[in-house]
C-alpha positions as CSV (number, residue, x, y, z in Angstrom):
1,X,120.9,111.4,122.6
2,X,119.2,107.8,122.2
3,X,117.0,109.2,119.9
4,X,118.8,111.3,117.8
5,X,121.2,108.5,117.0
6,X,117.9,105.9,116.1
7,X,117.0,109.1,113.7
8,X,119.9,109.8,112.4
9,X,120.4,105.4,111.8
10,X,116.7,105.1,110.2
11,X,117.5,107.8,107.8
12,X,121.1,106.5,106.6
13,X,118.9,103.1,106.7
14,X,116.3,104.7,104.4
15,X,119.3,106.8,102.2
16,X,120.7,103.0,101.2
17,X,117.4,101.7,101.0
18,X,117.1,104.7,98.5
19,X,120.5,104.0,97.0
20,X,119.8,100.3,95.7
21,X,116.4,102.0,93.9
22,X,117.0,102.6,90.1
23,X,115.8,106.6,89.5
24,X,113.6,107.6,86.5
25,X,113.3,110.8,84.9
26,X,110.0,112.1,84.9
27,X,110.2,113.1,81.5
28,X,111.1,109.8,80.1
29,X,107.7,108.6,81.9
30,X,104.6,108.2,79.9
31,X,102.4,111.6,80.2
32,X,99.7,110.7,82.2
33,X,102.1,110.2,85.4
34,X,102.8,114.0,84.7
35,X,99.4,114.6,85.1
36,X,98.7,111.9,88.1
37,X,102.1,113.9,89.9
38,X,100.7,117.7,89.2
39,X,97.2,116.3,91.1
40,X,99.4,114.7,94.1
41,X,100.8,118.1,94.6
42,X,97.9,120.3,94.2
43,X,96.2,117.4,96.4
44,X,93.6,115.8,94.0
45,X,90.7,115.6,93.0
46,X,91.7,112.2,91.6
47,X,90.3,109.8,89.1
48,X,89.7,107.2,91.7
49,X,89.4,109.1,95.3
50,X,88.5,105.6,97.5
51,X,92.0,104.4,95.8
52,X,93.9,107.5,95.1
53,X,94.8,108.7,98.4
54,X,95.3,105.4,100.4
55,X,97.7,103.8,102.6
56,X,100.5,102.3,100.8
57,X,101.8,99.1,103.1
58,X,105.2,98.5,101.6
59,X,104.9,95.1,103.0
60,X,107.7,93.6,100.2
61,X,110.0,96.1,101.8
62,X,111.0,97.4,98.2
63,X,111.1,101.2,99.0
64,X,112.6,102.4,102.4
65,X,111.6,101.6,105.6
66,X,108.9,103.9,106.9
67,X,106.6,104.2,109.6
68,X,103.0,102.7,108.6
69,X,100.9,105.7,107.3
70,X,104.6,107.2,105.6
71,X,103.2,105.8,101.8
72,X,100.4,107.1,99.7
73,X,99.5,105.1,96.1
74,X,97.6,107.3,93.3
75,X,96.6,105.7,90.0
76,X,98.4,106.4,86.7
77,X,95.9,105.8,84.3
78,X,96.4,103.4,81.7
79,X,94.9,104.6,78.2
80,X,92.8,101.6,77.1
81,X,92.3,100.1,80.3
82,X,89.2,98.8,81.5
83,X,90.5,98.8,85.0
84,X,92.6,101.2,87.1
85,X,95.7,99.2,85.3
86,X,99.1,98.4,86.7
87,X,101.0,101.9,87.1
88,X,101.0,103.9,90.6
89,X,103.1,106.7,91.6
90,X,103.6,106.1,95.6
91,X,104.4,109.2,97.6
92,X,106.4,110.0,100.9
93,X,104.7,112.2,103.7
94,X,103.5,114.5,103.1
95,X,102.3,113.6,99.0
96,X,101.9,117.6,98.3
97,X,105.3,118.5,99.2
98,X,107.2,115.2,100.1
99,X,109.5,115.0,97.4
100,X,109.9,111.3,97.6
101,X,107.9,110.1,94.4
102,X,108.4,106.6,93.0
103,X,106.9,104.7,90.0
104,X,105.7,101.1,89.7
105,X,104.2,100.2,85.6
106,X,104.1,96.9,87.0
107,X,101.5,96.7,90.4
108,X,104.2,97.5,92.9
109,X,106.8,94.3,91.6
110,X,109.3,97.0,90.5
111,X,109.7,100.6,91.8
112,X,111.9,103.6,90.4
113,X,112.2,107.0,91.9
114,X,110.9,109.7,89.9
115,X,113.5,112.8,88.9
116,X,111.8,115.7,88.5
C-alpha cells in the first residue's frame, strides 16, 4: 500500500511539475525538430550518435522529477551552425514511444513540451 501511494504522489508530483511547463505545438517548431522527433521514434540513426542518445541529468530540476536514466537529449540541428547548436528535444522513457517530448532552443535554460 506504501508503495502505491509513493507512485501515485511522484506522479501527481511530476503532473504539476508538468503543469508549470509552457507547451509548444510541434508545428509551430522550426522543421528540423520534425525531423530530429520522427528519428527519436524510429530510434536513430542520429546526426551525432555519442550525443544523441545520452543521459539527460535534469540537474536544474526544470522538467519533472524522474529517476536518473528517465531523460534522453537528441540534437536539433541548427542550419548554419558550426557546432551541434543550442536546440535539443529531451525525451521520457522510453524515447520511441514515451510521449513525453520537450524542447529547449536555448541549451536546456528554458524547456516547452512538445504537442504533437
Amino acid at each position: 500500500v506504501a508503495l502505491t501511494l509513493a507512485a501515485c504522489l511522484g506522479s501527481a508530483i511530476a503532473r504539476e511539475a508538468y503543469d508549470h511547463l509552457d507547451s509548444v505545438a510541434l508545428s509551430s517548431l522550426p522543421p528540423e525538430t520534425h525531423r530530429t522527433l520522427q528519428l527519436i521514434k524510429q530510434g536513430g540513426p542520429f546526426p551525432y550518435p555519442h550525443k544523441d542518445g545520452s543521459t539527460f541529468g535534469n540537474y536544474e530540476k526544470r522538467l519533472p522529477t524522474q529517476p536518473r536514466g528517465h531523460y534522453r537529449e537528441y540534437t536539433v540541428p541548427t542550419p548554419g551552425s558550426r557546432d551541434r547548436g543550442a536546440r535539443r528535444i529531451i525525451a521520457g522513457s522510453p524515447p520511441e514511444t514515451s510521449g513525453e517530448y520537450y524542447y529547449t532552443d536555448d541549451h536546456y535554460r528554458s524547456f516547452r513540451r512538445i504537442r504533437e
